[in-house]
Backbone as JSON Lines, residues from 0, in Angstrom:
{"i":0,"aa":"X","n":[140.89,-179.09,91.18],"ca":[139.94,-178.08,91.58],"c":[140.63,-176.72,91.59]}
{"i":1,"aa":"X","n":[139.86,-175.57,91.7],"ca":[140.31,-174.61,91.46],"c":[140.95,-174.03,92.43]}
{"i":2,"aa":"X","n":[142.33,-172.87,92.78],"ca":[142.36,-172.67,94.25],"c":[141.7,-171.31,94.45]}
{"i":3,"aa":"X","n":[140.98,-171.09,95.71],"ca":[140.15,-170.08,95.73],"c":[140.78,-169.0,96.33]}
{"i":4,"aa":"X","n":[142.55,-169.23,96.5],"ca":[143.28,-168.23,96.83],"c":[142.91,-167.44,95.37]}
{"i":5,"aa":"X","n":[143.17,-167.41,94.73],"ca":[143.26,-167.2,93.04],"c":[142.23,-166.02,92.79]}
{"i":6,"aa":"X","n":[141.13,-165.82,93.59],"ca":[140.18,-164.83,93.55],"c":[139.86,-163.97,93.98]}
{"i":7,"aa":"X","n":[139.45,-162.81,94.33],"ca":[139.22,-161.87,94.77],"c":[137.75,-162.46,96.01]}
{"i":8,"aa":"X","n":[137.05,-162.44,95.2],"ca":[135.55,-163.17,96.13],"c":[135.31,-164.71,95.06]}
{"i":9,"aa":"X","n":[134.53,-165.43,95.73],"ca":[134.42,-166.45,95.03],"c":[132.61,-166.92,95.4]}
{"i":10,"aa":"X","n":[131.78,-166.59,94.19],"ca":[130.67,-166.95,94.59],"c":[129.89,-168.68,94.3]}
{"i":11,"aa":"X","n":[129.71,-169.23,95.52],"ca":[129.47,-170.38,94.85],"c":[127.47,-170.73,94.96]}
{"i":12,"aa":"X","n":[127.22,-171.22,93.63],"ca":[125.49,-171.69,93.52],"c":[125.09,-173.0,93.39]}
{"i":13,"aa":"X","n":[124.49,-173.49,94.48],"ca":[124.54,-175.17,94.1],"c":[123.4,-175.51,92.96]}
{"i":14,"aa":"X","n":[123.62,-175.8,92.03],"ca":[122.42,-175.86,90.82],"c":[121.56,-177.12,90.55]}
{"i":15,"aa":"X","n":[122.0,-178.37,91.24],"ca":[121.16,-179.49,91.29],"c":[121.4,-180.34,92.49]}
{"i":16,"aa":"X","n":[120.67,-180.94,93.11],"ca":[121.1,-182.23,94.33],"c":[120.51,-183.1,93.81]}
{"i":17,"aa":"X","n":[121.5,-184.02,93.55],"ca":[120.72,-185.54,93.65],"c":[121.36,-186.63,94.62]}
{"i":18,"aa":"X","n":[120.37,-187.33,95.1],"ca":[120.25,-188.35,96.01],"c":[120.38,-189.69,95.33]}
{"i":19,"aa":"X","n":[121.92,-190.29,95.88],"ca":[121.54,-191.87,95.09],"c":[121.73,-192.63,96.15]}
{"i":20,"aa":"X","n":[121.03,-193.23,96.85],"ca":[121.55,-194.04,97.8],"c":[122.05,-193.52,98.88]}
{"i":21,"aa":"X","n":[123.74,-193.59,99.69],"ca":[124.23,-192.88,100.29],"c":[124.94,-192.14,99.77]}
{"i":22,"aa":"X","n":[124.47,-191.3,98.54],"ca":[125.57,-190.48,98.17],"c":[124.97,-189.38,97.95]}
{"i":23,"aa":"X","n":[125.44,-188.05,97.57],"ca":[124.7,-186.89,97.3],"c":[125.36,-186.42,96.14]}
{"i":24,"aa":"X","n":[124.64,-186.13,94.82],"ca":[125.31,-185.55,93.99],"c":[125.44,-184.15,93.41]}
{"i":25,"aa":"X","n":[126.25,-183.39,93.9],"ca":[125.75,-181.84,93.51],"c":[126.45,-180.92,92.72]}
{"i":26,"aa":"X","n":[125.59,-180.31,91.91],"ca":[126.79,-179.52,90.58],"c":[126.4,-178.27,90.95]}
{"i":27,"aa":"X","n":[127.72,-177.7,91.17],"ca":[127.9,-176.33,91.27],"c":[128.7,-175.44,90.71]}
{"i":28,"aa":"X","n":[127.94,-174.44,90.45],"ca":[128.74,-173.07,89.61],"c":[129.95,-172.17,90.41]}
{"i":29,"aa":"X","n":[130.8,-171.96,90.15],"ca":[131.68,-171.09,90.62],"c":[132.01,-170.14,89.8]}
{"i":30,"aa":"X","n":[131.79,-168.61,90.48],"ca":[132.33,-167.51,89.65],"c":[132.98,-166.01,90.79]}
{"i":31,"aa":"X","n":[133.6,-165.96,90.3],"ca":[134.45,-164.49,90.58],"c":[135.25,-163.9,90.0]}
{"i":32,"aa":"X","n":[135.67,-162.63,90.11],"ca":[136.97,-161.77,89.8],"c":[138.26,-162.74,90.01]}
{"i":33,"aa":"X","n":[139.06,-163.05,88.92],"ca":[140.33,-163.04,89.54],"c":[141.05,-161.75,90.79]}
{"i":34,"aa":"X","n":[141.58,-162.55,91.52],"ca":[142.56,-161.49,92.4],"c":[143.59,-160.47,91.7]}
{"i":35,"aa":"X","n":[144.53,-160.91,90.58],"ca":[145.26,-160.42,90.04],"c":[144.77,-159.57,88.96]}
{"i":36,"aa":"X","n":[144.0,-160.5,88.03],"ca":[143.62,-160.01,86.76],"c":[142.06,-159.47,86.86]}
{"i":37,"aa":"X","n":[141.47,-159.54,87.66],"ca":[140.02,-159.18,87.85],"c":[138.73,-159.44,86.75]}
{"i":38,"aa":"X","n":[139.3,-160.53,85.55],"ca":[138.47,-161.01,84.87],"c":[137.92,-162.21,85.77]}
{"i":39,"aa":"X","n":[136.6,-162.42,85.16],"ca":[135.55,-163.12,85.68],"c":[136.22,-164.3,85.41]}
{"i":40,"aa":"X","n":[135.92,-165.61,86.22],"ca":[136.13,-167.15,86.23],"c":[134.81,-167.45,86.55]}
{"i":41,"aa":"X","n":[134.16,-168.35,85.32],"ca":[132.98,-169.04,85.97],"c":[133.11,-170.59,85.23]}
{"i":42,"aa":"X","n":[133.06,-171.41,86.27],"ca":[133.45,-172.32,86.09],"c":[132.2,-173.68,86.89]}
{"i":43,"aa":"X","n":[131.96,-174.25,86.64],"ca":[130.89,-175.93,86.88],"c":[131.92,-176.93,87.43]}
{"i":44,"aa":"X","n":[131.5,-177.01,88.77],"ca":[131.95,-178.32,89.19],"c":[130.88,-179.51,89.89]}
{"i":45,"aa":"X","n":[131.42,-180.93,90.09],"ca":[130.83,-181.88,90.52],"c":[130.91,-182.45,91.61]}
{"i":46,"aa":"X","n":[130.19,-182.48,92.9],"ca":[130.73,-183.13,93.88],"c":[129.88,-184.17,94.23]}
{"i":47,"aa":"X","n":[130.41,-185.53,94.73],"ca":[129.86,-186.66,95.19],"c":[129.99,-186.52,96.59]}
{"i":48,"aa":"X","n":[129.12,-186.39,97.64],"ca":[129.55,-186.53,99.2],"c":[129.03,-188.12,99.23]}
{"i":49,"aa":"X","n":[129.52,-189.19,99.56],"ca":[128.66,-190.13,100.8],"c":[128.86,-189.82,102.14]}
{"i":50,"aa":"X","n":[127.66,-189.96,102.98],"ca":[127.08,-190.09,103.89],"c":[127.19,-191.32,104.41]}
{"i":51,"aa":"X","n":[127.53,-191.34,105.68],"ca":[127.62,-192.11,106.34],"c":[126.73,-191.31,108.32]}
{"i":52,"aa":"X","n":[126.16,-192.42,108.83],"ca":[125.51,-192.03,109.88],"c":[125.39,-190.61,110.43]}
{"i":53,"aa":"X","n":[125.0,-190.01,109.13],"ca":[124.4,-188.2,109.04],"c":[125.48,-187.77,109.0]}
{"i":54,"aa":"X","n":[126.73,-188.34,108.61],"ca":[127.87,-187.01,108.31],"c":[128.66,-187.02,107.1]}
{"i":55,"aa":"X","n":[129.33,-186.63,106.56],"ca":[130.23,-186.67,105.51],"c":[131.19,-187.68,105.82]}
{"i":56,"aa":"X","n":[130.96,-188.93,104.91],"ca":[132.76,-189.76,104.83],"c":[133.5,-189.67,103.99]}
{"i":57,"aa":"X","n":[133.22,-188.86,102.4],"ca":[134.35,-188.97,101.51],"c":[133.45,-187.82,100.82]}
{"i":58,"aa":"X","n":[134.27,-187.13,100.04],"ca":[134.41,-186.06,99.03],"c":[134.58,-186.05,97.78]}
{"i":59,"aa":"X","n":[134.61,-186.85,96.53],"ca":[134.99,-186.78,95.6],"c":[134.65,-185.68,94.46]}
{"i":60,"aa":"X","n":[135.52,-184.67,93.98],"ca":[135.36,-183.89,92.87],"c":[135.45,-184.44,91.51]}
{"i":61,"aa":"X","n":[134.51,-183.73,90.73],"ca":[134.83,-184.3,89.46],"c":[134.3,-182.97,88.19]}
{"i":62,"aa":"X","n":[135.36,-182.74,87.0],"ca":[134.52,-181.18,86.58],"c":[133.83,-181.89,85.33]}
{"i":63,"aa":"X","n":[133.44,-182.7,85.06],"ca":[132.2,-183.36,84.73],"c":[131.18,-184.18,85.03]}
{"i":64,"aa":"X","n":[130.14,-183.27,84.68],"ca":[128.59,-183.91,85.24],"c":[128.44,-185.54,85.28]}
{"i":65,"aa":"X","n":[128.59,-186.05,83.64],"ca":[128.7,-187.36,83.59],"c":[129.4,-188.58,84.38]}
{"i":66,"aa":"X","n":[130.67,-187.95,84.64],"ca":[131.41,-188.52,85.51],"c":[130.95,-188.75,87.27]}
{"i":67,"aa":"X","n":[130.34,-187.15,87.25],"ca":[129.93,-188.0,89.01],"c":[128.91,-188.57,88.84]}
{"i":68,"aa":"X","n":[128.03,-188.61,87.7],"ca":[126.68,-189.38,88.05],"c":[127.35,-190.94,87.6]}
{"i":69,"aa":"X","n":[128.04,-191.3,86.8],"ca":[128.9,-192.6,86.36],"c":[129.7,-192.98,87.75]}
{"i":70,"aa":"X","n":[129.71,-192.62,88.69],"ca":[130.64,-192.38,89.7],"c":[129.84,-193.46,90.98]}
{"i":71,"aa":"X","n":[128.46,-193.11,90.96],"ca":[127.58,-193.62,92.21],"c":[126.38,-194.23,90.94]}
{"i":72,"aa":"X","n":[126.45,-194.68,90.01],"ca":[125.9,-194.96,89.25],"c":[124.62,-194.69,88.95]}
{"i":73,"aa":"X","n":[124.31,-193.28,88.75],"ca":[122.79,-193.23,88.88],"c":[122.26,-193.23,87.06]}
{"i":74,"aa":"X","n":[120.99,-193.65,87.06],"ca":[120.16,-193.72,85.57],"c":[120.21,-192.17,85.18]}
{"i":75,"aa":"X","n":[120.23,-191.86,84.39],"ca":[120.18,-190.45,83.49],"c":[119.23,-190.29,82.52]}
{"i":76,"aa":"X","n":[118.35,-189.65,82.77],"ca":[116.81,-189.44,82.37],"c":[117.49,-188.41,81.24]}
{"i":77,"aa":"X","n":[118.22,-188.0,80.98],"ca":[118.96,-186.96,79.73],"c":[119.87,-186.13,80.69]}
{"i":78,"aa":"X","n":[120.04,-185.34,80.19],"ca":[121.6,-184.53,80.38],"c":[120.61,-183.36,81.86]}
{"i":79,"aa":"X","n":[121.54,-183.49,82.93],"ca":[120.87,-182.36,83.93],"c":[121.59,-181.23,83.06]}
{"i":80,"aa":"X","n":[120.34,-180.17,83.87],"ca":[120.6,-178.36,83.49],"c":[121.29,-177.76,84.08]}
């Protein structure tokens, strides 16, 4: 994952949730200025939370889509946007 020391600001947009079971699957955009170099980083990542009795038990990142949905095994109606 990226470190967000690395940036100046770091804006993050969550762009899909999906629900499989106890898991939550969510892809999100990350973009900002580098700190040093002040060119833009925009970058897509994947996160799997499960849930456990309304709270977070595990975290898994992944910087492809396919992979977290292969991850908690959900059906793929075509490629999310």
């Amino acid at each position: 994952m990226t470190s967000f020391e690395a940036f100046e600001q770091v804006d993050f947009d969550i762009e899909i949730n999906l629900e499989a079971n106890d898991d939550v699957v969510t892809f999100i955009r990350l973009s900002g200025p580098g700190r040093e170099s002040g060119l833009l980083v925009d970058q897509r990542i994947s996160v799997v939370w499960t849930m456990r009795d309304g709270r977070v038990a595990r975290v898994r990142g992944y910087r492809d889509r396919a992979e977290a949905l292969d991850a908690v095994n959900v059906m793929k109606q075509g490629p999310p946007h």
